[in-house]
N, C-alpha and C positions, 0 to 999 in steps of 0.2 A: 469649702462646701457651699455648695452655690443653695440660696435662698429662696429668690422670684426670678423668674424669667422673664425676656421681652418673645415670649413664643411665633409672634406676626414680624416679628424686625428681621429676619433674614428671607421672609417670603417676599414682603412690600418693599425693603428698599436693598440696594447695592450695598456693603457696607466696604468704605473704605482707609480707615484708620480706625483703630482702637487706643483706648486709653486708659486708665486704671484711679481712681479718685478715691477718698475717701466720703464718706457721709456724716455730717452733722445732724443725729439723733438726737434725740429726749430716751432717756430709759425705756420707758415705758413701750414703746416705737421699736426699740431691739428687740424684745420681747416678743411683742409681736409679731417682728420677722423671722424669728429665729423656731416660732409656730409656724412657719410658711404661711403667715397671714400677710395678704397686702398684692398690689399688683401693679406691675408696670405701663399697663394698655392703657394708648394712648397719651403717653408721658414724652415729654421731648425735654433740651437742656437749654437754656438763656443765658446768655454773657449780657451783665448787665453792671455800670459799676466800676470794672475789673475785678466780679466776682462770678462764678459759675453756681447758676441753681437749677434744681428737676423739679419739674415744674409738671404736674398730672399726675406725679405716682401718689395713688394711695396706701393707707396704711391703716387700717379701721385699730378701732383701739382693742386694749390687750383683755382686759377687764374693764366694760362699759361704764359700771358702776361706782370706779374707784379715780376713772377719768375729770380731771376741770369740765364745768361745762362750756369753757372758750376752743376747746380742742377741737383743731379742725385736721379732719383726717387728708384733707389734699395740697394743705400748704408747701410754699417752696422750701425746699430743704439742701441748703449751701453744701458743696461740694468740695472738697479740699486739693488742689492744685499746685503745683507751682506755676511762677507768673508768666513764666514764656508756653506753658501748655495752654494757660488762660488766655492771651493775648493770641495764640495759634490760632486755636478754640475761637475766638471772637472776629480773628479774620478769616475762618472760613465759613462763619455761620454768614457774615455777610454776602460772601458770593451767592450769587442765584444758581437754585438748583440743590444746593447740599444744605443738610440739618443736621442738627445734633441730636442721637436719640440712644437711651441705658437699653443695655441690653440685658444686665444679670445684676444683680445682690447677692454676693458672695461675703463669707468670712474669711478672714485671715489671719489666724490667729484669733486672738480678743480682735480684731478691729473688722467692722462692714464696711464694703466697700464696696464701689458699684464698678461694671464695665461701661464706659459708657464708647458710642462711635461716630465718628464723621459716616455720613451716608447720603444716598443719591435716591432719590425714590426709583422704582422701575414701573414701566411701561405696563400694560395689559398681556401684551405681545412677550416681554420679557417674564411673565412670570408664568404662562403657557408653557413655556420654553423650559423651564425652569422644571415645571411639572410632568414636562415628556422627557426629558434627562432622567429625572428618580424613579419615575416606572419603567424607563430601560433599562438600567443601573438595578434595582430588583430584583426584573424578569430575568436578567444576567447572572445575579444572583442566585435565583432558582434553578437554572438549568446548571449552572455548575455543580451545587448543592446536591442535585438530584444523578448527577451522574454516577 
């Protein structure tokens, strides 16, 4: 059951591998996700270490009131891997051009887990493009619909 989405991640960039991680929560944080509280925008992923963290997503707390006051809702939150996805992962966030960005928080079971993907940003041109594709793809829709 999917959680938060990265709703601009498939408009703005290319995406070209996905990968499936687990997340390193605090209770309290699941809770809150599992409210659909929290949101991906503008979240990307860092190999740093030889660990993977996301780095932007927030998570605003579950119950304000019952929160530490050191809680910070946009800290990095370590990703669970194995080491050759991480070392994948960190050679290709070095090439130029491509980043690493979550796409969705999902559950699996008991466990959240994010999507996360290699991607390519796209052009001005490319995402024009993008957007006269689905209004054709529609209007093709309607007239079959309507026959």
């Amino acid at each position: 059951m999917t959680l938060i989405k990265n709703k601009k991640a498939h408009m703005l960039y290319e995406i070209l591998e996905t990968f499936s991680a687990g997340i390193e929560l605090l209770g309290q944080e699941v809770k809150a996700l599992r409210g659909s509280l929290g949101s991906l925008e503008g979240s990307r992923v860092v190999v740093r270490g030889g660990e993977a963290f996301i780095v932007g997503m927030t998570i605003p707390p579950y119950q304000a009131a019952n929160m530490p006051k050191s809680y910070d809702p946009e800290r990095a939150r370590r990703l669970l891997l194995a080491k050759k996805e991480i070392a994948l992962l960190a050679d290709k966030e070095s090439k130029k051009g491509l980043t690493i960005v979550p796409l969705e928080v999902y559950t699996s079971g008991r466990f959240v887990k994010a999507r996360i993907a290699i991607v390519r940003g796209k052009g001005k041109a490319d995402r024009r493009e993008d957007l006269k594709k689905r209004d054709a793809m529609r209007e093709v829709g309607r007239v079959l619909k309507n026959r």
